[in-house]
C-alpha positions in Angstrom: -36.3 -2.6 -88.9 -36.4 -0.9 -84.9 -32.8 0.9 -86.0 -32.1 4.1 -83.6 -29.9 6.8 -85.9 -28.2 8.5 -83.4 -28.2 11.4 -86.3 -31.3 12.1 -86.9 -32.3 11.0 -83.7 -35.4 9.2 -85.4 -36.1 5.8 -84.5 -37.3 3.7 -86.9 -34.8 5.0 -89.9 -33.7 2.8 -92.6 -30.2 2.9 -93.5 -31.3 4.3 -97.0 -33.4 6.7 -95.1 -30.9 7.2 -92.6 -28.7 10.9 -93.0 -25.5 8.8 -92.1 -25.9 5.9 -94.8 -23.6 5.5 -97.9 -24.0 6.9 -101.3 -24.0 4.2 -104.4 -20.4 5.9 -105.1 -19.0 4.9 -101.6 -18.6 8.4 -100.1 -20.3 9.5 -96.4 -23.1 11.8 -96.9 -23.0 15.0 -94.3 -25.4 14.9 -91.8 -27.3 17.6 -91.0 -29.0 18.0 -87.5 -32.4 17.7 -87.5 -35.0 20.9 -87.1 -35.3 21.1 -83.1 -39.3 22.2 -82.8 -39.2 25.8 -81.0 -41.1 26.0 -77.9 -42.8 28.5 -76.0 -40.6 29.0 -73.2 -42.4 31.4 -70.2 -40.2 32.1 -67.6 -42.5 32.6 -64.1 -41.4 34.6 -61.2 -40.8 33.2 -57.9 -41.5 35.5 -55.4 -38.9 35.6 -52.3 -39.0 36.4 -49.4 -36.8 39.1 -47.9 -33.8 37.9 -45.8 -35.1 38.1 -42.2 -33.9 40.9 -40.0 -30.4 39.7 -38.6 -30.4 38.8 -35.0 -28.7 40.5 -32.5 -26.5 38.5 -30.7 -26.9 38.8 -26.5 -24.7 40.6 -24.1 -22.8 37.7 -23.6 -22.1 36.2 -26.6 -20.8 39.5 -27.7 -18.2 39.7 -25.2 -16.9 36.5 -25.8 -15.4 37.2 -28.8 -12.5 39.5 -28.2 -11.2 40.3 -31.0 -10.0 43.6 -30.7 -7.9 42.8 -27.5 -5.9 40.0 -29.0 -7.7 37.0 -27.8 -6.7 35.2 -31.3 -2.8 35.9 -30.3 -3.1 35.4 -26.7 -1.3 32.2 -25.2 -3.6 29.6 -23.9 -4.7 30.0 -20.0 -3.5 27.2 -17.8 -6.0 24.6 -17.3 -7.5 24.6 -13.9 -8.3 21.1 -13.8 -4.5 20.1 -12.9 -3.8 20.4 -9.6 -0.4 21.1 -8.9 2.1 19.4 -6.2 4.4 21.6 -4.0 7.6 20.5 -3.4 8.0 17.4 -1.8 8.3 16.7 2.4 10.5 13.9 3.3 8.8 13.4 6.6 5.0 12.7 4.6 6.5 11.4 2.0 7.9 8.5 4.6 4.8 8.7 6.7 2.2 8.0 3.7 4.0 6.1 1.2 2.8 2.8 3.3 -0.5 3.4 2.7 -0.1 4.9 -0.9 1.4 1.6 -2.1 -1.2 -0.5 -0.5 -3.7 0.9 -2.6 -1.4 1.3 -5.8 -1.0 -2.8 -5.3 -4.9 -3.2 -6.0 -4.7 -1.8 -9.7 -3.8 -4.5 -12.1 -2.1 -4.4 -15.8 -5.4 -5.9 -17.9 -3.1 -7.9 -19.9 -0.6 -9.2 -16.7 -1.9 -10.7 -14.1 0.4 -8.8 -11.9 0.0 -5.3 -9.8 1.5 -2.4 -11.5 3.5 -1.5 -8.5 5.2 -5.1 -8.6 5.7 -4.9 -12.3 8.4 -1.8 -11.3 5.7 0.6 -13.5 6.2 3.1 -10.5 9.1 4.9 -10.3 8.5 8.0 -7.7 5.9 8.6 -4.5 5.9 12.5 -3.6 3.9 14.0 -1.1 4.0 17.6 -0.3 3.0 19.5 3.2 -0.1 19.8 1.8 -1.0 16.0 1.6 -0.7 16.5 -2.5 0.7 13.3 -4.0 2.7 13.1 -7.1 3.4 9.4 -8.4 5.8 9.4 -11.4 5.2 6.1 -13.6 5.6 4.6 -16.9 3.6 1.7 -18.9 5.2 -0.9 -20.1 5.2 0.8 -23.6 4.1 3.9 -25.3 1.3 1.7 -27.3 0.2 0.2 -24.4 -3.7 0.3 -24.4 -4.3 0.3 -21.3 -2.1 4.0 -21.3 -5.4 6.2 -20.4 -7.1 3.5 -17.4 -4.0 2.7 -15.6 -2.8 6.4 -14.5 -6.6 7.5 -13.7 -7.2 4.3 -11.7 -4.2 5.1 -9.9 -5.0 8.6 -9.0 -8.7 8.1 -8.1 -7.5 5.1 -5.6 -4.5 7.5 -4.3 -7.4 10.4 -4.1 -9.7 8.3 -1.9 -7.4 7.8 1.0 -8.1 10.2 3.6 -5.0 11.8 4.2 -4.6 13.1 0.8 -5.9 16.4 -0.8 -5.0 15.8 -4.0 -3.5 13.2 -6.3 -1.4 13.8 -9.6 0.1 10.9 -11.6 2.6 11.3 -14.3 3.6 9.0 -17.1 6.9 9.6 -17.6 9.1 7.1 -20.6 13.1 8.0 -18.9 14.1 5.2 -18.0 12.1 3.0 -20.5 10.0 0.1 -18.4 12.0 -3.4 -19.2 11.4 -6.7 -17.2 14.5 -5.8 -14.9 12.6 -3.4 -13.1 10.3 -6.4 -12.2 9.9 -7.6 -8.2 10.9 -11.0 -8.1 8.1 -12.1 -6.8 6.4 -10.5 -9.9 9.4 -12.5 -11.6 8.3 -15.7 -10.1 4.6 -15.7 -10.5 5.4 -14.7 -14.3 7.8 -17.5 -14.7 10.9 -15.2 -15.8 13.2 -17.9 -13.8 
């Protein structure tokens, strides 16, 4: 019969050759494990190689890591990438802020047909006497997905002009954006009649 006795591990046992069958009188006969064959176990050596001489490290790496001069603790240094306004001048600020919303009326909300300086997303126009502009404006909300293209647009357009040395845009979210701070011309071509 092609039985498996999971007992005696032997595969064609009967069950009245089987070490977990029945007795005539009804009770289970103990199993005993079956005789596991010894085997010549030879353990080989594997020969390793020694761990490689450690590296030194150049000059320079090396003196990055300050850790004895608390580096790990230190605040983080200013980023130098941000350029930083000055406080405004009336006089630019009136002088350029022609030509700074000229070129803030060619960057577009993806998902309004309608510039962003129309849709009231700009709040402030600062120059300094350096010709450094700050623009202070909001999105028309926090999730909006356009949040990262919109401000950089804005700044590499106010960059380009020729009379300014630097551009900085802000998002700021006080007041929140609502359809109020619309033009109504933005109003009309939207149909918010």
């Amino acid at each position: 019969m092609g039985l498996f006795s999971f007992l005696s591990g032997s595969k064609d046992a009967t069950p009245d050759e089987s070490t977990s069958g029945h007795e005539g009188n009804g009770a289970v006969a103990a199993a005993t494990p079956p005789a596991v064959p010894e085997r010549d176990v030879t353990w080989s050596t594997i020969a390793l190689e020694p761990d490689p001489e450690p590296v030194a490290a150049p000059a320079a790496e090396k003196s990055s890591w300050n850790l004895d001069t608390g580096a790990l603790t230190a605040p983080p240094p200013a980023k130098p990438d941000v350029p930083v306004v000055g406080p405004p001048d009336p006089e630019l600020t009136a002088a350029m802020q022609g030509p700074i919303i000229d070129v803030i009326k060619t960057v577009y909300d993806p998902e309004i047909p309608v510039d962003i300086y129309e849709l009231g997303l700009i709040y402030e126009i600062l120059v300094d006497a350096e010709h450094r502009v700050l623009v202070k404006m909001t999105l028309t909300s926090p999730a909006c997905p356009s949040a990262q293209q919109l401000p950089s647009e804005v700044r590499y357009k106010i960059k380009a002009l020729p009379e300014v040395t630097e551009a900085v845009v802000e998002i700021v979210w006080e007041p929140p954006w609502d359809k109020d701070r619309m033009s109504e011309a933005a109003r009309l071509q939207l149909g918010f009649f």
